[in-house]
GUFIDO-923743 format. One line per field, with one value per residue: residue number from 1; residue in one letter; y, z, x of N, C-alpha, C in turn. Coordinates in steps of 0.001 Angstrom, whole numbers. Each point is the difference from the previous one (the first is absolute). Example, Ala and Ser with C-alpha at 12.3 -4.5 7.8 and 13.67 -1.06 7.14 Angstrom:
! GUFIDO-923743
i: [1/2]
aa: [a/s]
n.v: [-5690/1050]
n.w: [7800/-720]
n.u: [13190/-350]
ca.v: [1190/1190]
ca.w: [0/60]
ca.u: [-890/820]
c.v: [1200/1090]
c.w: [0/730]
c.u: [900/-770]
! end
This chain:
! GUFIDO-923743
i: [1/2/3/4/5/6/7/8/9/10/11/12/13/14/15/16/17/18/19/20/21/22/23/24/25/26/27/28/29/30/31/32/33/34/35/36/37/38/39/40/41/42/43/44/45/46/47/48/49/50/51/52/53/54/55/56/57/58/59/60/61/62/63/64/65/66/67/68/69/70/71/72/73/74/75/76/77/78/79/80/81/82/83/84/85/86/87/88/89/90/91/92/93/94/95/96/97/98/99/100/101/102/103/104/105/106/107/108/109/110/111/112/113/114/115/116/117/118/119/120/121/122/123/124/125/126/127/128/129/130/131/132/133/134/135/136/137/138/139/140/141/142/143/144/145/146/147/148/149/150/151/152]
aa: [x/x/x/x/x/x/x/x/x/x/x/x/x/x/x/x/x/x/x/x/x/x/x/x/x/x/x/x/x/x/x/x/x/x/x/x/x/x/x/x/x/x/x/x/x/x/x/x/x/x/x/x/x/x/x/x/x/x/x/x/x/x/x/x/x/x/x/x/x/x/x/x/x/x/x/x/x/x/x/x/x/x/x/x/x/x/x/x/x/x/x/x/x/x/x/x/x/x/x/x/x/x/x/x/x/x/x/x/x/x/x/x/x/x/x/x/x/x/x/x/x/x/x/x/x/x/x/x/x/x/x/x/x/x/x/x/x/x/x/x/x/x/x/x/x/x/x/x/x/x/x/x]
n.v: [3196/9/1056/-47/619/-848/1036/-87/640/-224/121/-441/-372/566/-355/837/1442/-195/-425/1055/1337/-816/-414/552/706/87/-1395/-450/257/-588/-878/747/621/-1521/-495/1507/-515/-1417/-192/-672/769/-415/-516/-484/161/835/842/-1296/1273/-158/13/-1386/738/-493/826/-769/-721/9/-140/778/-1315/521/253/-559/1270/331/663/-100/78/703/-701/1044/361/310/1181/-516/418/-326/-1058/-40/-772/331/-548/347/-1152/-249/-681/33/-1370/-271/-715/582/-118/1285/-207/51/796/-45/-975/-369/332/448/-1123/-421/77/-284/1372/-301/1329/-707/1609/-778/1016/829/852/227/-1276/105/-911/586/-705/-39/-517/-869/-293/-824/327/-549/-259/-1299/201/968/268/-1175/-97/694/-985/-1063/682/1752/-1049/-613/1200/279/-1091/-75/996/-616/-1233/526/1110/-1651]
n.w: [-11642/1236/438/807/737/614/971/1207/393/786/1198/-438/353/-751/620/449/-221/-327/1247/463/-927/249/1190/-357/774/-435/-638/1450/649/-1262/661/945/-318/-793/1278/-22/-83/1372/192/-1227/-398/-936/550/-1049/520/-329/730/-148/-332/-1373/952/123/128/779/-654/1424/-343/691/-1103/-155/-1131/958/-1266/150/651/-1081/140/-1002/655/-502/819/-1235/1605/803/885/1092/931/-1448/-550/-747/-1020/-386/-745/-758/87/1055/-454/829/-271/1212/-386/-1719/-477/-257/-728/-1057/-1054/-405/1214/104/-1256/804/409/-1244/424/710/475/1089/-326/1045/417/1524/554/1168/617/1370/354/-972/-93/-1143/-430/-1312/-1234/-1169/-911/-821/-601/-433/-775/-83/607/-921/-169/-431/-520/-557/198/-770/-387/90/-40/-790/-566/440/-818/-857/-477/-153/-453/-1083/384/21]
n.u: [-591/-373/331/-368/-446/494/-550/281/112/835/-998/1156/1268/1400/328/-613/2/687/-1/-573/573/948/-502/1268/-803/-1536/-578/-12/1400/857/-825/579/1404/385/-481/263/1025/-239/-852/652/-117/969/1154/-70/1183/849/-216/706/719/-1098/-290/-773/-916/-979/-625/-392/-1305/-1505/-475/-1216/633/754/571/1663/333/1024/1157/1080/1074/723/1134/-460/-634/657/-468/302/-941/562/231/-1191/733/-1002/55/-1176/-148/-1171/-1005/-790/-461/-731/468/-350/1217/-470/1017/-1010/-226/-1363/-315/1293/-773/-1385/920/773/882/-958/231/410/-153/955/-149/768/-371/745/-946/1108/165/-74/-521/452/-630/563/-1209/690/-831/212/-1147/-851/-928/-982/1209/-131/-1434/-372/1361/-594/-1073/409/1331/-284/-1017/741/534/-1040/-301/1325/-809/-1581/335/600/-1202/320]
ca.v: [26/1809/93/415/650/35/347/-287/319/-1299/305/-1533/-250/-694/-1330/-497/-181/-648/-1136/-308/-8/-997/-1232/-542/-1139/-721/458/667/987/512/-446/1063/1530/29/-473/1132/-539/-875/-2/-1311/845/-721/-303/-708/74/387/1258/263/151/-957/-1038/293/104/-346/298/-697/418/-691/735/-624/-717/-823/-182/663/715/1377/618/-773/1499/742/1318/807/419/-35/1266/-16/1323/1628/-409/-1509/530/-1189/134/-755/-1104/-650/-319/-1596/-389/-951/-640/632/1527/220/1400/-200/215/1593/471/220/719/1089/902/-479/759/1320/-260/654/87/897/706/526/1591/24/1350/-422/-1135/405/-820/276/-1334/459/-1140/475/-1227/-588/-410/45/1995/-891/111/1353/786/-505/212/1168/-5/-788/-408/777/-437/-814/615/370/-1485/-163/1442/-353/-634/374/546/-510]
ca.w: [1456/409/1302/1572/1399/1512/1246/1658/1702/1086/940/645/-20/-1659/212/543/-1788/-1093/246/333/-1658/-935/618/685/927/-4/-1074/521/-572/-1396/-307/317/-715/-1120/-445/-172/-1944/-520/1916/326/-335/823/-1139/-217/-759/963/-377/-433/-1413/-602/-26/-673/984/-127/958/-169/1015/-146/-617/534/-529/779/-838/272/-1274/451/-673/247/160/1165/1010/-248/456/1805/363/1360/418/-843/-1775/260/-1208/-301/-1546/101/-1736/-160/945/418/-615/836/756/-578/328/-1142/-568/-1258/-57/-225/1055/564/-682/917/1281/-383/635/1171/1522/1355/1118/1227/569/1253/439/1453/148/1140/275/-1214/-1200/-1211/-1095/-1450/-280/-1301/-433/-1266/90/-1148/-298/530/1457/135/912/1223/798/160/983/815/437/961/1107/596/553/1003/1325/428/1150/1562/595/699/917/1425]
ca.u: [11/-217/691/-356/1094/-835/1065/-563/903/-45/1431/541/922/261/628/-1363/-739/904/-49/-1581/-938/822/-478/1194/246/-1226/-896/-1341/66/-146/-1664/-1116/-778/116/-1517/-905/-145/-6/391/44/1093/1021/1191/1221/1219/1193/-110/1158/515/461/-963/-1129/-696/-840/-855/-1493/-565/-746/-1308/-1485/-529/687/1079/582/138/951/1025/940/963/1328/463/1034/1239/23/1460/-683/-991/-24/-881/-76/-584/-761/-364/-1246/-129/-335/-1175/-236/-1517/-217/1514/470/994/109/1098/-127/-1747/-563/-446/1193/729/-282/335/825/998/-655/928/-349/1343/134/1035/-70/885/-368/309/-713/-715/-834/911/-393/-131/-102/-696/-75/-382/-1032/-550/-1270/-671/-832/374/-1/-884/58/1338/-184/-943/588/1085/87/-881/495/1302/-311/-960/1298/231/-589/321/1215/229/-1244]
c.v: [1428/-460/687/382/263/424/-343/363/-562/509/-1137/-107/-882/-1631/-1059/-607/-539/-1808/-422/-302/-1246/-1023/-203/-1074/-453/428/958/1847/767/-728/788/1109/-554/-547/854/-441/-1285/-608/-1610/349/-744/138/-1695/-203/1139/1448/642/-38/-1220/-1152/46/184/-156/1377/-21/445/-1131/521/-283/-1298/-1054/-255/616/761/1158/-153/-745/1004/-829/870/695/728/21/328/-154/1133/1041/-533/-1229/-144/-2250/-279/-1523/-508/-1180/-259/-1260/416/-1404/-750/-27/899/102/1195/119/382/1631/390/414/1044/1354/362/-1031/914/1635/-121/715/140/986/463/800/973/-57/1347/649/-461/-80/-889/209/-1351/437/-1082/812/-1331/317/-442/-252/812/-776/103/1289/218/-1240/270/1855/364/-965/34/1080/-556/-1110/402/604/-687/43/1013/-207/-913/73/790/158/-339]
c.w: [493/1227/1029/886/1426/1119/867/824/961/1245/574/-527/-1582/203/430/-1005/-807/528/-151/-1431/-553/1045/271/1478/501/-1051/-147/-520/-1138/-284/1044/-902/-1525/368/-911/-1991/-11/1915/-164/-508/700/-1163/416/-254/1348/-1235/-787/-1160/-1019/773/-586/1222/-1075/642/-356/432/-766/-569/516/-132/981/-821/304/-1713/226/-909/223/-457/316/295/-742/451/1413/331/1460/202/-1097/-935/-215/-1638/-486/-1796/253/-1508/-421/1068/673/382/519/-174/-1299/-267/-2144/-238/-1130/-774/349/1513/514/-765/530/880/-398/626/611/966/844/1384/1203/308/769/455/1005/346/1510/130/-936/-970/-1198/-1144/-763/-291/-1336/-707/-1693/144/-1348/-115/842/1455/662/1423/1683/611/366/1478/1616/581/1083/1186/530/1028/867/1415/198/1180/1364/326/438/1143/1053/1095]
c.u: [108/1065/-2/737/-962/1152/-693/1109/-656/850/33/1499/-339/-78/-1577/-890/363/-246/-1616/-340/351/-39/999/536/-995/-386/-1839/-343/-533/-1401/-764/-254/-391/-1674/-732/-515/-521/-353/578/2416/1291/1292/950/1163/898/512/1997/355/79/-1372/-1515/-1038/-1635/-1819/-1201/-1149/-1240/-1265/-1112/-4/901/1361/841/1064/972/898/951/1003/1453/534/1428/958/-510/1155/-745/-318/196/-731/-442/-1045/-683/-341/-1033/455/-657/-1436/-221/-1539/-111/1716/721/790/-269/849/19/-1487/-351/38/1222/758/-203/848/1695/1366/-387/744/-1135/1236/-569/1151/-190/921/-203/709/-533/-1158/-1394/14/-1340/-568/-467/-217/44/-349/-533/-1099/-1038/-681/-818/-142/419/-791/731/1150/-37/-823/717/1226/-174/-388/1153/1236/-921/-101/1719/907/-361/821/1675/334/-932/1645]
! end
């Protein structure tokens, strides 16, 4: 697995962001900027320490399909750490096998800073060599569509 580091500054209050990126109090939210990977892009589950959260989304083929994770840790507006272990494959949850073995205890974490009215998101994640170029291409874009929209 390789590991990554994405920043975005945001002028929007910590607390904003932090609710918007994590759907916290709409889920709409976290399926606008996450469309940019998936425009069908959604989560299941409750972003609290220890739970299982679910993230989905829908392939060309109409199937629904994603990651099956939890929530390692959640520090409100400072940290928010996720470990991926598993896939789902139309209503299949598989945690076991070559395909899960790619991305078998990967984290992806966020860590939010706020520096007059500045708020900083550090996006550090695992990822596959397989999924290299695309998360390389894709995630900047997404913390971006997250920038606009936070500071509409």
């Amino acid at each position: 697995m390789k590991k990554l580091q994405f920043k975005v500054s945001i002028k929007a209050p910590l607390t904003k962001v932090y609710n918007f990126m994590l759907g916290t109090n709409s889920k709409t939210t976290y399926e606008q900027w996450t469309s940019v990977f998936n425009p069908t892009s959604t989560y299941e589950g409750r972003w609290e320490k220890g739970n299982k959260i679910l993230f989905l989304g829908v392939d060309e083929n109409g199937e629904k399909g994603g990651m099956i994770s939890k929530i390692a840790e959640n520090i409100p507006n400072h940290f928010v750490s996720i470990q991926h272990y598993g896939i789902l494959k139309a209503d299949e949850e598989i945690t076991e096998g070559p395909e899960v073995e790619k991305w078998a205890n990967g984290f992806e974490n966020y860590t939010f800073e706020e520096n007059n009215g500045i708020t900083i998101v550090t996006v550090e994640l695992d990822t596959d060599e397989d999924f290299l170029t695309y998360m390389n291409q894709t995630y900047p874009k997404a913390l971006d569509r997250l920038k606009e929209l936070c500071e509409k």
